[in-house]
C-alpha positions as CSV (number, residue, x, y, z in Angstrom):
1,X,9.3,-19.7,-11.7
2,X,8.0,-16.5,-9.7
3,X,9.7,-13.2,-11.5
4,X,9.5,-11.8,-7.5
5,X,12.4,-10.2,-6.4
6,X,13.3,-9.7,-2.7
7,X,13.5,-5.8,-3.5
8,X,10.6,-3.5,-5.5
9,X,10.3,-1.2,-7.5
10,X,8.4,2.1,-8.0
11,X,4.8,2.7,-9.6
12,X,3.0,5.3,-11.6
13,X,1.0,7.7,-9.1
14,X,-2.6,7.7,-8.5
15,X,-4.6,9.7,-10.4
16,X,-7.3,12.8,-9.9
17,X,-9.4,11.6,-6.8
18,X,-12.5,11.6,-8.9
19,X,-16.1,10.9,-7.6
20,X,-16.7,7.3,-7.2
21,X,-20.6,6.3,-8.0
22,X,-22.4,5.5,-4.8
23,X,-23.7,2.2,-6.9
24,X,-20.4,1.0,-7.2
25,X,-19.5,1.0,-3.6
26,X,-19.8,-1.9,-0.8
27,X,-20.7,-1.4,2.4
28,X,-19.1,-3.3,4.8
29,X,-20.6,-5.2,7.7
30,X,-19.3,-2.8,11.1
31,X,-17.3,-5.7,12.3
32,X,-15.6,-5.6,8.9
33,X,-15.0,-2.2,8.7
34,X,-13.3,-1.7,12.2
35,X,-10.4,-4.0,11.0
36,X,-10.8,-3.6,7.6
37,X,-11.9,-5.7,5.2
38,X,-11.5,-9.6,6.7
39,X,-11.5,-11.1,3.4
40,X,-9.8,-14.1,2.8
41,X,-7.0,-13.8,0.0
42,X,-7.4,-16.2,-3.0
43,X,-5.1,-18.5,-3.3
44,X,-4.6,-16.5,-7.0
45,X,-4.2,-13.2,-7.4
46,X,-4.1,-10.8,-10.5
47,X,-0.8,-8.5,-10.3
48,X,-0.8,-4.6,-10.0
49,X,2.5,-3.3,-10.6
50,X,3.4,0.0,-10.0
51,X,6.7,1.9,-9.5
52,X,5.6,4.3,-6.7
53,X,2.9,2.8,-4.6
54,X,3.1,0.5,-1.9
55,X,-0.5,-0.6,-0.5
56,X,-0.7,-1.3,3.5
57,X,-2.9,-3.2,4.9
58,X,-6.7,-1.6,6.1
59,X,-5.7,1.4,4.6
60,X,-7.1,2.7,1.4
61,X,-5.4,4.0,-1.7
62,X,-6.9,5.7,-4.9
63,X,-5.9,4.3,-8.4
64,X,-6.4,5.2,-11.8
65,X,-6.2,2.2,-14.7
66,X,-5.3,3.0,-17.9
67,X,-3.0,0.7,-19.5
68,X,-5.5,-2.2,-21.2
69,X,-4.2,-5.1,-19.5
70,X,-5.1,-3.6,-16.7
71,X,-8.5,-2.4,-17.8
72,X,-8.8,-6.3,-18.4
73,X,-7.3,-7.5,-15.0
74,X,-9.9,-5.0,-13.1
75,X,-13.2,-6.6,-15.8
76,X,-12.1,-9.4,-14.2
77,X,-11.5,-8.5,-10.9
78,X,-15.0,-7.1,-10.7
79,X,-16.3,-10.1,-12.0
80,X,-14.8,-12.6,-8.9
81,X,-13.0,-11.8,-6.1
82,X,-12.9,-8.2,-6.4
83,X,-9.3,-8.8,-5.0
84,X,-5.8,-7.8,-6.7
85,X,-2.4,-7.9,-5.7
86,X,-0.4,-4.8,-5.4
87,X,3.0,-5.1,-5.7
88,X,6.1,-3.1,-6.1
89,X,8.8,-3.4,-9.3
90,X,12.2,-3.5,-8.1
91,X,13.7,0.2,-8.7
92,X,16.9,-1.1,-11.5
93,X,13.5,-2.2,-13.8
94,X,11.7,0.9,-13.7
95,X,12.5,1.1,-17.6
96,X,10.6,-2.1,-18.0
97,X,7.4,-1.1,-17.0
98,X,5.8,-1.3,-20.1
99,X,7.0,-5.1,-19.8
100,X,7.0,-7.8,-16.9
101,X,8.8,-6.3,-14.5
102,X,10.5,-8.2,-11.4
103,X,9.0,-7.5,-8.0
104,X,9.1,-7.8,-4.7
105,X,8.1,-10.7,-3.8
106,X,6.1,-9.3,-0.6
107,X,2.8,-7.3,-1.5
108,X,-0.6,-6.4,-0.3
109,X,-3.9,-7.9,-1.4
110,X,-6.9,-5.2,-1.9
111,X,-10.4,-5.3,-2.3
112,X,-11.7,-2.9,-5.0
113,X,-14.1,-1.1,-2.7
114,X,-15.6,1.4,-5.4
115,X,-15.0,2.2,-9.1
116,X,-16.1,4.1,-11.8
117,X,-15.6,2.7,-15.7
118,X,-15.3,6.1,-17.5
119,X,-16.7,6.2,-21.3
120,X,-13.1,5.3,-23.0
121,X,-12.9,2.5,-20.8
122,X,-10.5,3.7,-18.3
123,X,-11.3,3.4,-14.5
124,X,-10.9,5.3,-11.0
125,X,-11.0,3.2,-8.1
126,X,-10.5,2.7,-4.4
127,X,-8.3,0.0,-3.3
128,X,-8.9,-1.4,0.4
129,X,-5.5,-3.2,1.8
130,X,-6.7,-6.3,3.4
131,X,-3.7,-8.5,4.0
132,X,0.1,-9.0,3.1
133,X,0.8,-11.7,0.9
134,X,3.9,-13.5,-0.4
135,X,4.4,-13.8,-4.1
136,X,5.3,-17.9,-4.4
137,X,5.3,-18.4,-8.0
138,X,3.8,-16.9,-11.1
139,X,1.2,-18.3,-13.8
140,X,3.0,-19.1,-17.5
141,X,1.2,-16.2,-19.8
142,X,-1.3,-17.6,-22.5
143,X,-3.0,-15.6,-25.4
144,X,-5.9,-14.1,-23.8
145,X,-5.0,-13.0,-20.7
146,X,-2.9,-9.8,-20.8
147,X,-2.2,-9.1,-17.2
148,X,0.1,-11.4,-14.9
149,X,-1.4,-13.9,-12.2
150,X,0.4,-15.3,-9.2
151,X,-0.1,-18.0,-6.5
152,X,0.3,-16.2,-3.2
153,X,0.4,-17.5,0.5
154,X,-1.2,-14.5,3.5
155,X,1.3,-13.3,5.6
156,X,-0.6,-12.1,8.7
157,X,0.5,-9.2,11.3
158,X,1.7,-10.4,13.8
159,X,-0.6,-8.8,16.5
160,X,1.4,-7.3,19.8
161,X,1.4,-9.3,22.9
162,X,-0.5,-7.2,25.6
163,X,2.4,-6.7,27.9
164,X,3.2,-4.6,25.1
165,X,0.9,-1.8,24.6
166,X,3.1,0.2,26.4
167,X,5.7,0.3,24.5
168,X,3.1,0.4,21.4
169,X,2.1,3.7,22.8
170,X,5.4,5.3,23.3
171,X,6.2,4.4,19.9
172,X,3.4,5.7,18.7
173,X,4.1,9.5,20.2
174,X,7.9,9.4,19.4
175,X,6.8,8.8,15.6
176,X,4.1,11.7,16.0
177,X,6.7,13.7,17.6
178,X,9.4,13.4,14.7
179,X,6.0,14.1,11.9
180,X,5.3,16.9,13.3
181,X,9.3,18.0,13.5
182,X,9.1,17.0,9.9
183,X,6.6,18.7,8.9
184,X,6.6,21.9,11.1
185,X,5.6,24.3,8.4
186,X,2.8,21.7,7.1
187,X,-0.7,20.9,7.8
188,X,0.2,18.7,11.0
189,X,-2.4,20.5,13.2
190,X,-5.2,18.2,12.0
191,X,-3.3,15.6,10.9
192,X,-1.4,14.8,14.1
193,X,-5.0,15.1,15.9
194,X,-6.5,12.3,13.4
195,X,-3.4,10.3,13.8
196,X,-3.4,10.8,17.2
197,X,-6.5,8.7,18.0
198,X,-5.7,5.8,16.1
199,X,-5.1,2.4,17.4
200,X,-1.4,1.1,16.7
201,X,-1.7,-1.2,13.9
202,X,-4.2,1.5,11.8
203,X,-1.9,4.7,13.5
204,X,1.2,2.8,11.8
205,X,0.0,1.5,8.2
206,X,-1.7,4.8,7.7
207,X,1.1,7.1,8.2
208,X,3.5,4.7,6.6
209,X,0.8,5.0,3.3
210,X,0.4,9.0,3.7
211,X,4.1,10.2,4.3
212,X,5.9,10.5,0.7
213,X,9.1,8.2,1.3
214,X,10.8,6.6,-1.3
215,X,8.9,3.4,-2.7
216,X,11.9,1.5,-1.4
217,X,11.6,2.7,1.9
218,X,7.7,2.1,1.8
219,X,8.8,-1.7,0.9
220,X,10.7,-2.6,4.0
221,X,8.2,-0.6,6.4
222,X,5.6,-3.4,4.3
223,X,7.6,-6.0,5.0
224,X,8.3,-5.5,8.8
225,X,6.0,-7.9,10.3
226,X,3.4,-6.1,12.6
227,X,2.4,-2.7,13.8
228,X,6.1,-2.5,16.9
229,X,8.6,-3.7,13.7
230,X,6.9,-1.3,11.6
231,X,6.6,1.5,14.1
232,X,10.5,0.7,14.8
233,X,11.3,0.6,11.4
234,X,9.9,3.9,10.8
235,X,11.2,5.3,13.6
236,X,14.9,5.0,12.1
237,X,13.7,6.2,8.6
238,X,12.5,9.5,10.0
239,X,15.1,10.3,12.4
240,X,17.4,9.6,9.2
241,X,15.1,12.3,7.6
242,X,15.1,14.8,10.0
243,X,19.2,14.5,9.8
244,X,18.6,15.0,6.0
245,X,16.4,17.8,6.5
246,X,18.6,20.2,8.3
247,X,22.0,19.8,6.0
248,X,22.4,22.0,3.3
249,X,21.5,19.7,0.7
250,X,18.5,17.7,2.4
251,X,15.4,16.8,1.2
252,X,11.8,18.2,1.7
253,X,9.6,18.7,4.4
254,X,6.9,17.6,2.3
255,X,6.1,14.2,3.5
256,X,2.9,14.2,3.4
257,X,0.8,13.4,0.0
């Protein structure tokens, strides 16, 4: 049986953004690289759980691996598919991340773009999101593999009729609006113009990977199926920020990592 949960948990945080050896990174063909990597997902995927970081798709994430059986799950990685599947432990088993954790059962498949294998073994990496996947069920253990392997099934976007750009657009400048409310003392200047020239889809993974929400919150913007559910879904959390923001006990303004 799949040890998946319908809600995650959080992850430990990436580590130093070290230099990644130009010998360890592939280059994409261009039509690749426009929409990210268009990899097909194996129908088996080595798990990445972490407490804190939620991978979207064509968007990349830094990751430092530490623990062995991960060390071990990445040798192996490199060795295949180059593919891994980040998920998210549900947030009442943070305690048991030194164990099996449940998870989500929705997470990201991502190609290890580059690495570097430091002298004691550890590694930095760049993880590439390249599609949503749906944990179905999980492989028993056995003696010699330490890390945990699931079947998976893709989950696709679901790409936005064109009679919808419109509204894709207006979404798209009512989030940038409420960012850059958010994050008026911040360094929104050249984020906002980066942003700003994104298509939907990458506009709406890559702020929902760059703001600093709660893991759980990260989850259900993963889970919303396409760039206008996303984009709607994070519409709500950041109006319910902004609220936060200007009571006497709200949060920070720092949203962005």
């Amino acid at each position: 049986m799949s040890r998946a949960g319908r809600r995650g948990k959080r992850a430990r945080r990436p580590a130093a953004r070290g230099a990644l050896s130009r010998r360890r990174h592939a280059r994409a063909p261009p039509q690749a690289r426009a929409r990210g990597y268009a990899r097909p997902v194996p129908q088996e995927l080595p798990l990445f759980p972490l407490s804190q970081v939620v991978l979207f798709p064509r968007v990349r994430v830094p990751l430092h691996v530490f623990e062995p059986r991960y060390r071990q799950m990445l040798r192996d990685a490199l060795a295949g598919a180059r593919t891994i599947g980040m998920v998210t432990v549900l947030p009442e088993h943070h305690h048991e991340m030194a164990g099996d954790p449940p998870i989500f059962a929705v997470g990201c498949a991502g190609f290890v773009e580059a690495w570097d294998r430091l002298a004691d073994g550890r590694y930095n990496l760049v993880l590439h999101g390249t599609e949503r996947v749906r944990i179905l069920r999980e492989r028993p253990p056995d003696g010699a593999r330490l890390y945990r392997i699931a079947e998976v099934e893709p989950l696709p976007e679901v790409a936005p009729a064109p009679e919808e750009e419109p509204e894709l657009r207006a979404a798209r400048e009512r989030v940038l609006e409420l960012v850059r409310r958010l994050l008026a003392r911040g360094p929104v200047a050249a984020e906002g113009a980066r942003l700003a020239a994104l298509e939907p889809e990458l506009f709406a993974n890559t702020l929902c990977q760059i703001l600093a929400l709660p893991a759980e919150e990260k989850q259900g913007l993963l889970e919303a199926a396409g760039p206008r559910a996303r984009l709607e879904t994070l519409e709500g959390l950041l109006h319910y920020h902004l609220a936060r923001q200007r009571t006497p006990a709200g949060g920070s303004s720092e949203l962005l990592h």
